[in-house]
C-alpha positions as CSV (number, residue, x, y, z in Angstrom):
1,X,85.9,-2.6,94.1
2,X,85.9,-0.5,91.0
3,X,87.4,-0.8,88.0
4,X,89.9,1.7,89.0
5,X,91.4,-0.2,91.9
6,X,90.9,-3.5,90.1
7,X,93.6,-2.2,87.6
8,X,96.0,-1.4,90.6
9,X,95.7,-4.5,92.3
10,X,96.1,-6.5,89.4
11,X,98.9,-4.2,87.5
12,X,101.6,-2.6,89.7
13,X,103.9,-0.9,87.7
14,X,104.1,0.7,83.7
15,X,100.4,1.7,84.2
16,X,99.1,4.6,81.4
17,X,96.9,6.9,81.9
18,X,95.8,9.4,79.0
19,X,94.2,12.6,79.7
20,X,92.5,14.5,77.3
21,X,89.6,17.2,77.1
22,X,85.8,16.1,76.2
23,X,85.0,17.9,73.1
24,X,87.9,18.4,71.5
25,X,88.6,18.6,68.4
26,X,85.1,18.3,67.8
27,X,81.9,18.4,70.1
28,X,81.1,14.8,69.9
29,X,84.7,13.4,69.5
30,X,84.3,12.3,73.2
31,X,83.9,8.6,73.0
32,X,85.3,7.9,69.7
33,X,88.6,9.4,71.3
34,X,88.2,6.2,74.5
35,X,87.6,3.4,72.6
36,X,90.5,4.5,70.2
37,X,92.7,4.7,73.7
38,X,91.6,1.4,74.8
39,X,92.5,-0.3,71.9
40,X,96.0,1.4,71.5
41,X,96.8,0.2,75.1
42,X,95.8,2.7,77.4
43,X,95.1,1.4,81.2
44,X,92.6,4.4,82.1
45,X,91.5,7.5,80.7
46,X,91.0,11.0,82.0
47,X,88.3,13.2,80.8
48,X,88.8,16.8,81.2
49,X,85.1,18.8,81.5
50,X,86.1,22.2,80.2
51,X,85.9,25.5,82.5
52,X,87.0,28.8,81.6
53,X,89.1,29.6,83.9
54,X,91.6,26.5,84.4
55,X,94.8,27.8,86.5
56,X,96.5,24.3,86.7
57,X,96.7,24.1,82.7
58,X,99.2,25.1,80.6
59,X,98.4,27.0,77.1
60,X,97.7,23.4,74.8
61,X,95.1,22.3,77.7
62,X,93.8,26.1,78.2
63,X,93.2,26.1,74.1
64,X,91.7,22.9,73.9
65,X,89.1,24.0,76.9
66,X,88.4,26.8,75.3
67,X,87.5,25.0,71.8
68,X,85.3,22.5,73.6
69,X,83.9,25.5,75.1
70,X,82.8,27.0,72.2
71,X,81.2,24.2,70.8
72,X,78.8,24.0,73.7
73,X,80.4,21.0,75.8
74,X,78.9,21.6,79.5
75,X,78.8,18.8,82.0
76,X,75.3,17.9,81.2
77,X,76.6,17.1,77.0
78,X,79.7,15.6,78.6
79,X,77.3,12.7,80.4
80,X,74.6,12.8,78.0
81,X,77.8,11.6,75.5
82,X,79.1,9.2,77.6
83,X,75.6,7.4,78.3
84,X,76.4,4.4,76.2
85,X,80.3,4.3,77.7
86,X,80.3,1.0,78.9
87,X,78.9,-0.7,75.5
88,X,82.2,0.3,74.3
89,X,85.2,1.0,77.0
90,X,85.9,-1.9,79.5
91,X,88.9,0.5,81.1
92,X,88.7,2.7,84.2
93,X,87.5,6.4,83.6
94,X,88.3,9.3,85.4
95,X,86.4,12.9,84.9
96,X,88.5,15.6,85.6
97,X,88.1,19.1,85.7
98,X,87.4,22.4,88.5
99,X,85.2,22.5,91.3
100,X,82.9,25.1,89.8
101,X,81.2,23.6,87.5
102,X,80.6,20.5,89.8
103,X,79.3,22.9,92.5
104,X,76.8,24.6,89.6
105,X,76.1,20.9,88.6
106,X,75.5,20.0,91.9
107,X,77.7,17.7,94.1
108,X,75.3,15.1,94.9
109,X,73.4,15.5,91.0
110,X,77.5,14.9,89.9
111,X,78.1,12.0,91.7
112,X,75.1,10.1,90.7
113,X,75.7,11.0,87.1
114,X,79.0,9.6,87.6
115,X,77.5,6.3,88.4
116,X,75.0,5.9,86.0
117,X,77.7,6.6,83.2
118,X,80.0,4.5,84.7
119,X,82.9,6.8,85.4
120,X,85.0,5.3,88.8
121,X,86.9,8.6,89.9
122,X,87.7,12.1,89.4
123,X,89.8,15.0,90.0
124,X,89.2,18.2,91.1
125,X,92.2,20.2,91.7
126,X,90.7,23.6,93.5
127,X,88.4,21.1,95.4
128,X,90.0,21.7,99.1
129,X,90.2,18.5,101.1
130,X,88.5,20.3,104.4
131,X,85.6,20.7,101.9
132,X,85.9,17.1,100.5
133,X,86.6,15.7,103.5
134,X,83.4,17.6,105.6
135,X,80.8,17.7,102.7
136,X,81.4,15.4,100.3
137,X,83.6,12.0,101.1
138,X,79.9,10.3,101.9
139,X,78.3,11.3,98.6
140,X,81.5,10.1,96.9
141,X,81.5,6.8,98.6
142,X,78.0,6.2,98.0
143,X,78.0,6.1,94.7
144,X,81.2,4.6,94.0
145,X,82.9,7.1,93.0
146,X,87.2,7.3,93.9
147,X,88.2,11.3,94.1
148,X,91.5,11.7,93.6
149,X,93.9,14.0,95.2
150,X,96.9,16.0,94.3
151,X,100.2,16.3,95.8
152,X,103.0,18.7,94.9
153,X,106.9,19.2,96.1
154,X,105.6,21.5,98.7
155,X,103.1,19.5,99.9
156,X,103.7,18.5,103.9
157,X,104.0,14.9,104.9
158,X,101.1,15.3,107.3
159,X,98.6,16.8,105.0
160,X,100.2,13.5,102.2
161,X,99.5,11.1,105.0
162,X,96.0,12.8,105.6
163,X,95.4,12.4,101.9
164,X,96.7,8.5,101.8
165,X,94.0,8.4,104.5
166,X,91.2,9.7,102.7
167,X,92.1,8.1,98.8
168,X,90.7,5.0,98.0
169,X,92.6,4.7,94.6
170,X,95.8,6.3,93.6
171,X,97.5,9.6,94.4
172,X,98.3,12.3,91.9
173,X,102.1,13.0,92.0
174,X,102.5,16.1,90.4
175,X,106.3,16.5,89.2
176,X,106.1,20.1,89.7
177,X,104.3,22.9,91.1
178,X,104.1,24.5,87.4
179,X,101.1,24.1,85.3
180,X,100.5,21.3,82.6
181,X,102.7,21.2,79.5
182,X,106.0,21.5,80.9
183,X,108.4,18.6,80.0
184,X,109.4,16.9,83.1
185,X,113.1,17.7,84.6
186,X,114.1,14.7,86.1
187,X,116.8,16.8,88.5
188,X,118.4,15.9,91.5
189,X,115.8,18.4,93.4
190,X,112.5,16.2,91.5
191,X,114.6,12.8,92.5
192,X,114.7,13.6,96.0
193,X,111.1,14.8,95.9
194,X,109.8,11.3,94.3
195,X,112.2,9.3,96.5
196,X,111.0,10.6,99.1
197,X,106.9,10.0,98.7
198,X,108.2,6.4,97.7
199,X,110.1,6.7,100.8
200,X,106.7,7.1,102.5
201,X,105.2,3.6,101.4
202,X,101.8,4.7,101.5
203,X,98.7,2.9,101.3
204,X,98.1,4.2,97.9
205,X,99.9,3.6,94.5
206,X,101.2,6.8,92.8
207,X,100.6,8.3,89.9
208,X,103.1,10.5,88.4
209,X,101.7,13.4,85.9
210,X,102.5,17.0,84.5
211,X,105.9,16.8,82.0
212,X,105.3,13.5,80.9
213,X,105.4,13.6,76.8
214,X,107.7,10.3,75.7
215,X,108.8,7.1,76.3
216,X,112.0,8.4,78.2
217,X,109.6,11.0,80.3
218,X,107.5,7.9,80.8
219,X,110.2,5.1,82.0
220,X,111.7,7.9,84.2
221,X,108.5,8.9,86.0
222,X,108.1,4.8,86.4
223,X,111.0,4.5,88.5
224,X,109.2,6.2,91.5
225,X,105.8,5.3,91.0
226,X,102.9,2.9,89.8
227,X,103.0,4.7,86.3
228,X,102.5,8.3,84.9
229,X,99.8,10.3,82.9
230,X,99.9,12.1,79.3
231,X,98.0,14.7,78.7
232,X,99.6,18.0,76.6
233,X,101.5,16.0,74.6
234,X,98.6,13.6,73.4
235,X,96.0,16.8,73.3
236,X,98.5,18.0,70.7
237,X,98.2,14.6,68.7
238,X,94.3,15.5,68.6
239,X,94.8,19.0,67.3
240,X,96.6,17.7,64.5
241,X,95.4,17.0,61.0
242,X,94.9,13.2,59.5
243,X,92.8,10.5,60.6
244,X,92.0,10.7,64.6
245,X,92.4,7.3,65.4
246,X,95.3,6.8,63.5
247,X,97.0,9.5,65.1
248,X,96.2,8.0,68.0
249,X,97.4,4.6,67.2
250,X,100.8,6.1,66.1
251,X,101.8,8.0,69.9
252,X,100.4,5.4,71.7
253,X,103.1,2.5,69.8
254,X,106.0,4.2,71.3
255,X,104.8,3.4,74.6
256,X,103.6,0.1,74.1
257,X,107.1,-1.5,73.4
């Protein structure tokens, strides 16, 4: 069992998860960033690898990509950075990020990395789950490694049930079909969508993410699922000036209450 589905056994509901992009502000910001989240209260963390093309993010995740980008993050820095992870950050850890650069990195080359550095999942949006499912599920399993899929209001029960089949963690709720950034809209249309998934009572918590940004974004998204993930809204708290981890102290209070 990893650390990833230690956390949902033992914690069932109000679970946090931050999401922010590795090398941003600065190049080597990466781990100072985690240990700040762990000891603000964070449950796990999601580490976005950069790619220049991201279609799932909205503009604050696109700009920070592009930053970290620039300042020479590649997959290779990104693990070469987070060699000495577990010295520091005892919570689970998540890479994130397109199927591209994994494919360039090498599947197998990616998943062993992932091990060695101690990261217990990721997510790859453009990965399709054919692909996963035929090529890849072994590697994953091997080495440990939990890849988490998405799942959208268009999204078929039978291709959800085919996913709860396949996950060995959580599933990705996505409160929209829009890209990241957008502040959730709690509607009767997103209701029904939720309620029904929880309807579903899958083998696998849920995860709600995209529009979460506040305590009230946060507490609504709990009432359908396991817990929900930040990621625009704390990406902005990065880009801003004053001390980094006191910024990050100072979002992560409103939640802890």
């Amino acid at each position: 069992m990893n650390r990833l589905q230690q956390l949902f056994k033992n914690k069932k509901k109000n679970i946090l998860s931050i999401y922010y992009t590795a090398g941003y502000p600065n190049l080597n910001d990466t781990l100072q960033i985690a240990e700040a989240l762990e000891k603000s209260g964070a449950d796990f963390l999601e580490i976005g690898f950069p790619y220049s093309d991201p279609v799932a993010d909205g503009p604050t995740i696109q700009a920070s990509s592009k930053q970290s980008l620039d300042q020479g993050m590649t997959l290779q820095v990104l693990f070469d950075q987070l060699k000495d992870l577990r010295k520091t950050v005892t919570i689970p850890i998540l890479l994130m990020g397109y199927v591209n650069p994994v494919l360039q990195y090498g599947v197998e080359n990616f998943c062993k990395a992932c091990a060695e550095t101690g990261i217990d999942g990721c997510i790859i949006p453009d990965l399709p789950m054919y692909e996963y499912e035929e090529m890849y599920h072994t590697c994953f399993e091997e080495h440990g490694v939990s890849n988490i899929f998405l799942v959208t209001p268009q999204t078929s029960e039978e291709r959800i049930r085919k996913i709860d089949g396949l996950s060995n963690a959580f599933i990705y709720l996505l409160s929209s079909a829009a890209t990241t950034g957008k502040n959730l809209d709690v509607s009767a249309d997103a209701r029904a969508y939720f309620s029904r998934i929880k309807a579903m009572e899958l083998n696998n918590p849920l995860m709600i993410g995209f529009g979460i940004s506040d305590k009230k974004t946060f507490d609504s998204a709990n009432e359908y699922a396991s817990g929900a993930i930040i990621g625009s809204a704390f990406v902005k708290v990065l880009a801003a000036n004053g001390d980094i981890e006191e910024n990050i102290k100072g979002f992560m209070k409103e939640f802890m209450g």
